[in-house]
C-alpha positions as CSV (number, residue, x, y, z in Angstrom):
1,X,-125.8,42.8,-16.2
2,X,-128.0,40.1,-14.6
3,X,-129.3,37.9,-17.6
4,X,-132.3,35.9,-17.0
5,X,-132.2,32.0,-16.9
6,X,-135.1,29.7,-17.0
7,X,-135.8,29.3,-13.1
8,X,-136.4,33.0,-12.9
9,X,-139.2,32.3,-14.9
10,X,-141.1,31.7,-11.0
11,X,-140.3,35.0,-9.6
12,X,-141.0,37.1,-12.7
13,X,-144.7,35.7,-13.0
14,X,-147.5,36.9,-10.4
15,X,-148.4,35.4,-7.4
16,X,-150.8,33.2,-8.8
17,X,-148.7,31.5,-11.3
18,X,-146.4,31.0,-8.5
19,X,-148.8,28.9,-6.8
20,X,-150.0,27.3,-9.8
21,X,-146.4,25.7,-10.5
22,X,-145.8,25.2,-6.7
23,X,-149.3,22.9,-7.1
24,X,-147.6,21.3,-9.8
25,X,-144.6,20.5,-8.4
26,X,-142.1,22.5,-10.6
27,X,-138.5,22.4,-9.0
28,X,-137.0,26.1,-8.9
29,X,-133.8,24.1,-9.2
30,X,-132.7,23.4,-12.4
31,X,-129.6,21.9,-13.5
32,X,-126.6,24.6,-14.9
33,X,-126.1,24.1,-18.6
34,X,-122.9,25.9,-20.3
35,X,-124.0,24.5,-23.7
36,X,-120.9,23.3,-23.9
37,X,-121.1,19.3,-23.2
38,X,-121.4,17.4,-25.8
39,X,-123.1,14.1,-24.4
40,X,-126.2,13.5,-22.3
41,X,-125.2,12.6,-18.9
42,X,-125.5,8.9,-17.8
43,X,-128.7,9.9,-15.7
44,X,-130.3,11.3,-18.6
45,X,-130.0,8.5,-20.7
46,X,-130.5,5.5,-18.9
47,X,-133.9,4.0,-18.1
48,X,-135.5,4.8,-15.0
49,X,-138.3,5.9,-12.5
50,X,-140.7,8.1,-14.6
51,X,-139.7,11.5,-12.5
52,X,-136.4,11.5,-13.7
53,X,-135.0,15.1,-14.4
54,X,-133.3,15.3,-17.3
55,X,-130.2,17.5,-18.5
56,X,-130.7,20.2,-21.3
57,X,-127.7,20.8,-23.2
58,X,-126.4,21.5,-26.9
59,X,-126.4,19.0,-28.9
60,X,-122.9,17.1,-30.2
61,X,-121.8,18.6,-33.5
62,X,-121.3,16.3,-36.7
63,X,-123.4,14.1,-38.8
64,X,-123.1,11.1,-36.5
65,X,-122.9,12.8,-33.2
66,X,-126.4,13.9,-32.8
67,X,-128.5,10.5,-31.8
68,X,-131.8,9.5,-32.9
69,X,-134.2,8.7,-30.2
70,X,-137.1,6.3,-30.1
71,X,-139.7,5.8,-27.6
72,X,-140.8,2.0,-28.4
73,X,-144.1,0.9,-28.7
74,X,-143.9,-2.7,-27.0
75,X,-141.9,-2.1,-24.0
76,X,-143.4,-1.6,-20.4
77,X,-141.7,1.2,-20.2
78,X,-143.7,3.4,-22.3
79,X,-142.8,7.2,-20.2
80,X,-139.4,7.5,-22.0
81,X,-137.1,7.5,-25.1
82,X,-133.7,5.7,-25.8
83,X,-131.1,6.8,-27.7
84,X,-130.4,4.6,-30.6
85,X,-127.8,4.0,-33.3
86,X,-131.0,4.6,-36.2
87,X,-130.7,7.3,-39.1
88,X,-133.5,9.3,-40.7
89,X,-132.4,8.6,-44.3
90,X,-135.0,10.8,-45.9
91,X,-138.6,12.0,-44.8
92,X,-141.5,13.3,-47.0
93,X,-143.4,16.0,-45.0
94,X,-146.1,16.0,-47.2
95,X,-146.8,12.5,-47.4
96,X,-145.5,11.3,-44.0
97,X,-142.8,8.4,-45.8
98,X,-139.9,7.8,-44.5
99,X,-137.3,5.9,-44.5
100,X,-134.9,4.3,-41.8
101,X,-131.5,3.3,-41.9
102,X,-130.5,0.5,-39.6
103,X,-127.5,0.8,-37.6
104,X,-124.3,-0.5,-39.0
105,X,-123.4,-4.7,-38.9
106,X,-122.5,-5.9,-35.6
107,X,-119.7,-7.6,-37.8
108,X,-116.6,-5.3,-37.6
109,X,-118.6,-2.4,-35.3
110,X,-118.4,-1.2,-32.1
111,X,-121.7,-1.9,-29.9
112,X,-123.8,0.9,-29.4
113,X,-124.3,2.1,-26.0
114,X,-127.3,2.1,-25.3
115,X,-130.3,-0.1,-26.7
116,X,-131.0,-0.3,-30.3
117,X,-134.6,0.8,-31.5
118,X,-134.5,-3.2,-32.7
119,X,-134.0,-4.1,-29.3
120,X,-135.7,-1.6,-27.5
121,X,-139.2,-2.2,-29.6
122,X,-138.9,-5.9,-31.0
123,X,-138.7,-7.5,-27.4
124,X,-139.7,-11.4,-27.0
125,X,-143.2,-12.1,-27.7
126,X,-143.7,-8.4,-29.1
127,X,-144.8,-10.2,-32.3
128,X,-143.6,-11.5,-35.7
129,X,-141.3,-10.3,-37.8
130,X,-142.0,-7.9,-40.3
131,X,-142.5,-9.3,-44.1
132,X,-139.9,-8.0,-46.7
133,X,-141.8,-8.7,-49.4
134,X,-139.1,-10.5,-51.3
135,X,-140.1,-14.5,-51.2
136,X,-141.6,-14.7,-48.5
137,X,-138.3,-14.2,-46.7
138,X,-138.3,-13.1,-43.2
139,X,-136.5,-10.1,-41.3
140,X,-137.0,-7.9,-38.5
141,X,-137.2,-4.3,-38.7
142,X,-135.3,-1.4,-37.2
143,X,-138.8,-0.1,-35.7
144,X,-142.2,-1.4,-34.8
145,X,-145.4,0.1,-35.5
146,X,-146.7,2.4,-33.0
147,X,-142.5,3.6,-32.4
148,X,-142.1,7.2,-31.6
149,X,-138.8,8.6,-33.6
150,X,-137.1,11.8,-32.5
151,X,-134.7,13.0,-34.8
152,X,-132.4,15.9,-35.7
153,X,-132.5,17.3,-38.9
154,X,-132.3,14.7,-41.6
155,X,-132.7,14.7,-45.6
156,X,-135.9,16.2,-46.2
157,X,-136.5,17.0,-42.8
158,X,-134.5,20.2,-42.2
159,X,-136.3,21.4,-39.5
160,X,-136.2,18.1,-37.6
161,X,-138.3,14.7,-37.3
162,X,-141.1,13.8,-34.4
163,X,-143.4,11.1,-35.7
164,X,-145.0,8.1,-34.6
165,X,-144.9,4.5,-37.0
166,X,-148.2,3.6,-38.0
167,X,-147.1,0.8,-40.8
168,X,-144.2,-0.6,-42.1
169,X,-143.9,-0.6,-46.0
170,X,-141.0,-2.6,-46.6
171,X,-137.2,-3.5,-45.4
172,X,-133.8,-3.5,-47.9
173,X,-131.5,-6.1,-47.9
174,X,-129.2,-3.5,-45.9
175,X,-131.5,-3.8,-43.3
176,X,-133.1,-0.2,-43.5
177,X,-137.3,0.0,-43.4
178,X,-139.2,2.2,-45.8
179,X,-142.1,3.7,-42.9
180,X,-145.5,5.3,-43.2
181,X,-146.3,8.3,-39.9
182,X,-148.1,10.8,-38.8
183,X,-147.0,13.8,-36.7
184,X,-146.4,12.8,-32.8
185,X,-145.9,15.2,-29.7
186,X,-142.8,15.9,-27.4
187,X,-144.6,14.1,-24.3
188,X,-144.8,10.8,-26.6
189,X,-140.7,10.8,-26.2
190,X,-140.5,13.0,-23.2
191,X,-143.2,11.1,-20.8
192,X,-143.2,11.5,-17.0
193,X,-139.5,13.0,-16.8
194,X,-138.6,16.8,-15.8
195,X,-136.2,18.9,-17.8
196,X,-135.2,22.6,-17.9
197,X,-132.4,24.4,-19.4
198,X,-131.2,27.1,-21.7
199,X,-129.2,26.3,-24.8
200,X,-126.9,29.2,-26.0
201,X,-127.6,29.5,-30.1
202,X,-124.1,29.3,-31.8
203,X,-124.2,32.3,-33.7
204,X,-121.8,30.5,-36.9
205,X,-124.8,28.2,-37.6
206,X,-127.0,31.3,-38.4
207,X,-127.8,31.8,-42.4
208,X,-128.3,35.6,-42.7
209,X,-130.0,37.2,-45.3
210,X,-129.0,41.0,-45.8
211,X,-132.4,42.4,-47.4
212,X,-130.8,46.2,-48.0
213,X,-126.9,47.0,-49.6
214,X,-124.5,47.9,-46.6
215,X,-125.6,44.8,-44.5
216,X,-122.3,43.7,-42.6
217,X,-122.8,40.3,-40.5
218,X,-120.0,39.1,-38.0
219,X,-120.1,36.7,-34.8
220,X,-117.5,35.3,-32.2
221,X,-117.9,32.0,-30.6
222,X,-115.4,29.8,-28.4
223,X,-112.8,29.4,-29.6
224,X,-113.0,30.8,-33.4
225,X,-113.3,35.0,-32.4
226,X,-114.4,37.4,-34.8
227,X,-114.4,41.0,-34.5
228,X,-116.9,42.9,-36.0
229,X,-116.7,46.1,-38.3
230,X,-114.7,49.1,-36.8
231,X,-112.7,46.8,-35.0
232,X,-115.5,46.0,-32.3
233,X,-114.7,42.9,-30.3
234,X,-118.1,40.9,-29.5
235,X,-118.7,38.8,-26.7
236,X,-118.3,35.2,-27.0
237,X,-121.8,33.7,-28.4
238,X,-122.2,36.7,-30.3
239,X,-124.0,38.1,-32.9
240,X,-123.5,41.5,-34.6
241,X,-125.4,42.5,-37.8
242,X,-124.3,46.3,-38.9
243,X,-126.5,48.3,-41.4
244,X,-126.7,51.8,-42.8
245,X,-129.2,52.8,-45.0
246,X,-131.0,55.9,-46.3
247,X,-135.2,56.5,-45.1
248,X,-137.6,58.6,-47.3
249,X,-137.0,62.1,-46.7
250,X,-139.9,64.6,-46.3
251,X,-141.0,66.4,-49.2
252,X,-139.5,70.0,-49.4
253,X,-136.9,69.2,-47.3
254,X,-133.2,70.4,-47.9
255,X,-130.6,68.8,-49.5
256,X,-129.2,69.5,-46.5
257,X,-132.0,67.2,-44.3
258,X,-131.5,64.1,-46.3
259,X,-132.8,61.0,-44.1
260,X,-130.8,58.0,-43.1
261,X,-130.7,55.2,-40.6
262,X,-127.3,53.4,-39.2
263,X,-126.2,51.5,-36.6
264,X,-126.0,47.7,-35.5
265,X,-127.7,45.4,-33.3
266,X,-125.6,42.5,-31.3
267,X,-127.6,39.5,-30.0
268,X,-126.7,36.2,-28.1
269,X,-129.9,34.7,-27.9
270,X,-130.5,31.3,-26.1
271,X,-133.5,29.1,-26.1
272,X,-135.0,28.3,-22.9
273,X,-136.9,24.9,-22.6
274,X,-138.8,23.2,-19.7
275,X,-141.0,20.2,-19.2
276,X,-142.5,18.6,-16.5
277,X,-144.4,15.2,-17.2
278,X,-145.2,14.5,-13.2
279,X,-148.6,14.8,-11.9
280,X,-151.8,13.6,-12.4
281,X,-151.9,14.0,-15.7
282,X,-149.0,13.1,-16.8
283,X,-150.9,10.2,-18.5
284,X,-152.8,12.4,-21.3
285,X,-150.3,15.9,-20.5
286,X,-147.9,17.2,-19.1
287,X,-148.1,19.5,-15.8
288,X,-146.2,21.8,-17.3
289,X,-143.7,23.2,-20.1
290,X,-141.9,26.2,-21.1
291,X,-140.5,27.4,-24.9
292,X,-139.3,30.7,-25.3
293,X,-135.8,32.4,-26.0
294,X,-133.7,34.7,-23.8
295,X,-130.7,36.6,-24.1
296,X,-128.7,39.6,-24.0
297,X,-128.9,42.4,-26.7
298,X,-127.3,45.7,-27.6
299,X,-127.5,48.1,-30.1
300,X,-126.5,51.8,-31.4
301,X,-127.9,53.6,-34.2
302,X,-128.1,56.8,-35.5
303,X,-131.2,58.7,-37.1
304,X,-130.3,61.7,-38.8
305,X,-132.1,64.3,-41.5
306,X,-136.0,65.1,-42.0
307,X,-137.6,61.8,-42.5
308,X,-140.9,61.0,-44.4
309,X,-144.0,61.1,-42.5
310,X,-146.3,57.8,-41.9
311,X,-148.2,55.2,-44.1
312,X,-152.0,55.6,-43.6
313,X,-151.1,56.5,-39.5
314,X,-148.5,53.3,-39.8
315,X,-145.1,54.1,-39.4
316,X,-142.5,53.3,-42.3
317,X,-140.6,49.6,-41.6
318,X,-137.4,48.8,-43.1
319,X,-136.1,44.9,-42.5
320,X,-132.9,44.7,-43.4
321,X,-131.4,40.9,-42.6
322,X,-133.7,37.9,-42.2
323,X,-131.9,35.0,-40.1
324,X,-132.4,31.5,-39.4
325,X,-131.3,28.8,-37.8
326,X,-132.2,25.3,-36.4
327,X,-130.7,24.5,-33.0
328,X,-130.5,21.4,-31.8
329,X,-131.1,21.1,-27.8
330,X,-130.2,17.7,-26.0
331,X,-133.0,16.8,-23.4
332,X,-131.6,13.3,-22.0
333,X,-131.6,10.7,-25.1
334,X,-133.8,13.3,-27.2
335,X,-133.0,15.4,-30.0
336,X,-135.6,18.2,-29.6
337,X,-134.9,20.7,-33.0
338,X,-135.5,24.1,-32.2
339,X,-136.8,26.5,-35.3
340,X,-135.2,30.5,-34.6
341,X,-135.8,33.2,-37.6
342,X,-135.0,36.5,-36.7
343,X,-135.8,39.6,-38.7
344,X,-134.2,42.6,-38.2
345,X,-135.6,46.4,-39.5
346,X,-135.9,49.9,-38.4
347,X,-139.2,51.7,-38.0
348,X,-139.8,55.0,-38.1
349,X,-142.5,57.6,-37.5
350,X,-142.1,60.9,-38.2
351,X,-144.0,64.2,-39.4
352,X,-141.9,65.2,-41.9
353,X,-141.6,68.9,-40.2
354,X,-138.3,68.2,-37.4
355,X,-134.5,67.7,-38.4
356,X,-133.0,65.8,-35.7
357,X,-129.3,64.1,-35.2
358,X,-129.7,61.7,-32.8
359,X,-128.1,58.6,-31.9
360,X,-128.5,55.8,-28.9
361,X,-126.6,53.0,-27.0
362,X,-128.9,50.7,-25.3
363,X,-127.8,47.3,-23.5
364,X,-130.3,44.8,-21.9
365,X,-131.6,41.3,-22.1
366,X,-135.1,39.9,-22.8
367,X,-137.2,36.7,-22.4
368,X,-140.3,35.9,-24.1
369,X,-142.4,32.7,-24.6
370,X,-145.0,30.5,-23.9
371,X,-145.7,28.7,-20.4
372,X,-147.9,25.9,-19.6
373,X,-149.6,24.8,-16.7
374,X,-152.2,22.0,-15.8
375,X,-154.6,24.5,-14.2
376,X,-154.2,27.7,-16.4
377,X,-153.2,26.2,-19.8
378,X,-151.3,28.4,-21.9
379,X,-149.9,31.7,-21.1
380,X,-147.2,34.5,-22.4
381,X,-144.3,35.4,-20.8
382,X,-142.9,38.8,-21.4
383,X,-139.8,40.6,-19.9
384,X,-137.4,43.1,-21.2
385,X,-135.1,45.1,-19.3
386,X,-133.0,47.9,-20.9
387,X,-131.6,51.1,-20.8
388,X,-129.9,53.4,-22.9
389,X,-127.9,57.1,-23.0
390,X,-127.5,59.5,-25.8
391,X,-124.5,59.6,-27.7
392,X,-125.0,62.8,-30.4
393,X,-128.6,64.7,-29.9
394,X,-129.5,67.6,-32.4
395,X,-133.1,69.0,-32.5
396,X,-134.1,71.6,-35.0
397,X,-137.6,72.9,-36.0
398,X,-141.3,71.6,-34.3
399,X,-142.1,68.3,-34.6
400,X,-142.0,64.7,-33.3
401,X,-140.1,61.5,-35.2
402,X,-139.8,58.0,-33.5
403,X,-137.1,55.4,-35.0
404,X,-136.9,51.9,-33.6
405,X,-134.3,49.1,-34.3
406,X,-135.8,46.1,-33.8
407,X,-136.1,42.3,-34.2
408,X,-139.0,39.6,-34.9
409,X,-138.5,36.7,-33.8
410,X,-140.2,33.1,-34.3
411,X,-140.1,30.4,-32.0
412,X,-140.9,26.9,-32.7
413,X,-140.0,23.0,-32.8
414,X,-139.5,20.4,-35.4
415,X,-141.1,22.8,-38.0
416,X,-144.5,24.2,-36.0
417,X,-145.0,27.6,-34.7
418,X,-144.8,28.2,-31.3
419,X,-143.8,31.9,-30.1
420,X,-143.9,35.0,-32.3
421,X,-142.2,38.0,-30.2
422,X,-141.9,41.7,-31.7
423,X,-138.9,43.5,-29.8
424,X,-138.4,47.1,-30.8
425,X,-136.4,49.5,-28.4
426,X,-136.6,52.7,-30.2
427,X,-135.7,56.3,-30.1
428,X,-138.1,59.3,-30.0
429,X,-137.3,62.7,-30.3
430,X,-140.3,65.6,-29.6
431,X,-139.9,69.6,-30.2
432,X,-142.2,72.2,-29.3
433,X,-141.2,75.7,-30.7
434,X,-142.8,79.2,-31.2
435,X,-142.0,81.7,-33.8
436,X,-141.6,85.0,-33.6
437,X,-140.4,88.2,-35.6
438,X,-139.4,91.8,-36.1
439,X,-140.2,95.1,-37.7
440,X,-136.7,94.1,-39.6
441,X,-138.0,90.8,-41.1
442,X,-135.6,88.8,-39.0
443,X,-137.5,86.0,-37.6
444,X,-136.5,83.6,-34.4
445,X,-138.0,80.6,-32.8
446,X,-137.9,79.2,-29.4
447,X,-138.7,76.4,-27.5
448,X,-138.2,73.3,-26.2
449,X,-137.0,69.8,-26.9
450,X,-136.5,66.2,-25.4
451,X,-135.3,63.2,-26.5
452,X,-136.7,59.6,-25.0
453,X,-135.8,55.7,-25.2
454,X,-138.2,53.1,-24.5
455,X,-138.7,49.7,-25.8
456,X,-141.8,48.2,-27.0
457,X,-142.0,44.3,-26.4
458,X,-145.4,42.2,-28.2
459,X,-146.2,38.9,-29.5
460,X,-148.0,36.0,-29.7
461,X,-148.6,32.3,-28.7
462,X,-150.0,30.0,-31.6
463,X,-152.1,27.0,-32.2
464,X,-149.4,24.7,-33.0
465,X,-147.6,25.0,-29.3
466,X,-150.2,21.7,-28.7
467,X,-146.9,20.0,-29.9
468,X,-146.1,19.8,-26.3
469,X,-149.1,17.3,-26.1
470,X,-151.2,20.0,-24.2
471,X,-154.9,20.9,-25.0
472,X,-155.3,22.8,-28.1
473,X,-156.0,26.5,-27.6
474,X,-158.9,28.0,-30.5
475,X,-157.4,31.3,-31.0
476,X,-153.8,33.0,-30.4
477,X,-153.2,34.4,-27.3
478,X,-151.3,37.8,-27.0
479,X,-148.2,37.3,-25.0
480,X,-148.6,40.8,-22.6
481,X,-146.9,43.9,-24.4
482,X,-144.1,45.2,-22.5
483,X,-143.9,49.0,-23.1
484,X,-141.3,51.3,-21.2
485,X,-139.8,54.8,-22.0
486,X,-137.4,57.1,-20.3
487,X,-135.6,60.2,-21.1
488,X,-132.3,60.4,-22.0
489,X,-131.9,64.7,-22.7
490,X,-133.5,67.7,-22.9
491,X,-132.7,71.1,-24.2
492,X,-133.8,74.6,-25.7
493,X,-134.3,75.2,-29.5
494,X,-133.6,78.9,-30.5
495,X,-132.4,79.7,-33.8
């Protein structure tokens, strides 16, 4: 199966758009990213021209391994972030404190690599040194007002740090400055550099939340394989989330025709990330930018019995797992902290007057998010491709149900919403019968059924993908439903 990657993101838009990120100066070449290295590469992190492309990979693992990056206020170099030894030691959201730890004594350490935020913003006639407060005494801090600090998550900060320094409270005698900020945007670290890149999500760092009994939750990754229930062995980068549960039968219905929904759904989801700070107007925006997620999904699931009919002409949704994680994706020297939550459910829709035994295997990928370009602003990218075939089809009776397993997902970073996508491939069954009798009393009826896949594929783009440091957008702009069906069976009711 050919899974979509981010430079197919050209040839899926229309002609147009093509032309649009032509005039921009997008590369269709972007750098191959495993998601497996664990260190920017020494182009990414070392200072340079201002078009520097930039590689996109998974962050390093561990409390120390992910780097803090700041883009300093009092350099000439203002178009690009450094990778620093500095800690987030705790951030207030709501008030915008923080505090920063400042990197270890050069006594007994190792040298960091790369610049210090100290000497990257606190360069030779850049100013005096910050007041502690204590005495009179004099000591430089770890950052300088009008500093830029990208961080991963941090205490009080789950879903990452990305603010800007606009006064310096205080130091500690270990060194570390207690910071006011206000909420800054990814060009402030990003600049006039190019990245683009998916990140696989590693499906062990997911917290799942089974909303229903009989939620089953298993994943496989390198190197640490898990096989899910039944003895199923998922791909690598794999997650599987199995889940039986009954549905609201119709009333008068049989025993016999009690409702229920089962099955799983198996994701590896990856988010897909692109900037381009070049052009024009690279000064107050970037040309263009990219967040979305991709990835390969399959599911099976069974409907069987005589379910309920509709809610006030809205079909009946079950969630049944509600998932999150926070992913962080290395562009160059930056930590950029990407916010997933996934909810899973069934949907059905049904007139209460079929019985049907019907179940579905259905493979495909998908790709959704938002893209950005200098001369169109903000628009939604939408593709799914799937296809499915029957596994156990029983029709009885007239009538038409519809069950869908789906997923809604959220996109964002460091704790904004970006990219709200609904995919919901689903399964619909419709029977068209007439009855008939005798001068005997024995009655018959005979017709016609046929079963159909499809998926359906909507969102949303929101207010708070300005992030990026692009033009704010006044209302939310649908992302382009994706709606396909096609039939997997047909066959002849006659009982």
């Amino acid at each position: 199966m050919h899974k979509l990657r981010p430079h197919a993101l050209v040839s899926a838009l229309s002609a147009i758009t093509v032309a649009t990120l032509l005039a921009t100066g997008c590369s269709s070449h972007s750098p191959t990213t495993t998601g497996e290295a664990a260190v920017p590469t020494a182009e990414a992190s070392t200072p340079g021209t201002g078009q520097e492309r930039l590689a996109v990979v998974s962050a390093p693992t561990g409390d120390t391994a992910t780097p803090t990056a700041v883009a300093a206020a009092n350099t000439r170099d203002k178009t690009r972030a450094r990778k620093t030894a500095l800690k987030v030691a705790s951030y207030d959201r709501k008030s915008g404190r923080a505090v920063i730890a400042a990197p270890p004594s050069s006594s007994g350490a190792a040298p960091s690599a790369t610049p210090s935020a100290t000497t990257a913003s606190s360069p030779a006639g850049s100013g005096p040194p910050q007041d502690t407060g204590s005495g009179g005494a004099k000591s430089k801090t770890p950052v300088a007002v009008g500093d830029v600090i990208a961080s991963a998550p941090a205490p009080g900060a789950p879903d990452g740090v990305l603010v800007k320094v606009t006064e310096i409270v205080g130091t500690s005698a270990d060194g570390s400055a207690t910071v006011q900020t206000e909420p800054a945007k990814v060009n402030s670290v990003l600049g006039q550099s190019k990245a683009d890149g998916t990140v696989p999500v590693d499906p062990s760092t997911m917290k799942v939340d089974p909303l229903v009994k009989g939620v089953k939750v298993s994943w496989a990754k390198t190197g640490d394989l898990t096989f899910g229930p039944e003895g199923a062995k998922l791909p690598l980068g794999s997650l599987r989330i199995d889940v039986g549960t009954a549905v609201q039968t119709a009333a008068g219905a049989p025993a016999s025709a009690a409702a229920s929904l089962k099955g799983f759904v198996q994701l590896a989801p990856e988010v897909a990330f692109s900037y381009d700070g070049s052009g024009a107007a690279a000064s107050s925006s970037p040309s263009g930018a990219f967040l979305g997620l991709t990835g390969d999904w399959a599911s099976q699931w069974q409907l069987k019995g005589r379910a309920a009919g509709t809610t006030n002409g809205k079909p009946i949704r079950i969630p049944f797992a509600e998932l999150h994680a926070d992913p962080v994706i290395q562009v160059g020297p930056v930590p950029i902290v990407v916010n997933l939550d996934l909810v899973c459910y069934f949907r059905v829709d049904a007139d209460g007057r079929v019985t049907v035994d019907a179940e579905q295997d259905l493979k495909g990928d998908f790709r959704v998010g938002g893209n950005f370009t200098w001369a169109k602003g903000w628009s939604g990218v939408s593709e799914s491709h799937m296809s499915g075939e029957p596994l156990k089809t029983t029709v009885t009776a007239v009538g038409d149900v519809e069950a869908a397993m789906g997923a809604e997902a959220t996109v964002g970073l460091y704790g904004t919403v970006g990219v709200t996508a609904d995919l919901a491939p689903y399964l619909r069954a419709e029977s068209n019968a007439s009855a008939g009798g005798s001068v005997d009393g024995v009655g018959s009826a005979s017709g016609s059924w046929a079963l159909y896949g499809g998926v359906d594929l909507t969102g949303t783009l929101n207010l708070q993908l300005s992030i990026f440091g692009t033009p704010v957008f006044q209302t939310r702009i649908p992302l382009g439903a994706v709606h396909k069906e096609w039939l997997l069976t047909k066959g002849d009711v006659k009982t």
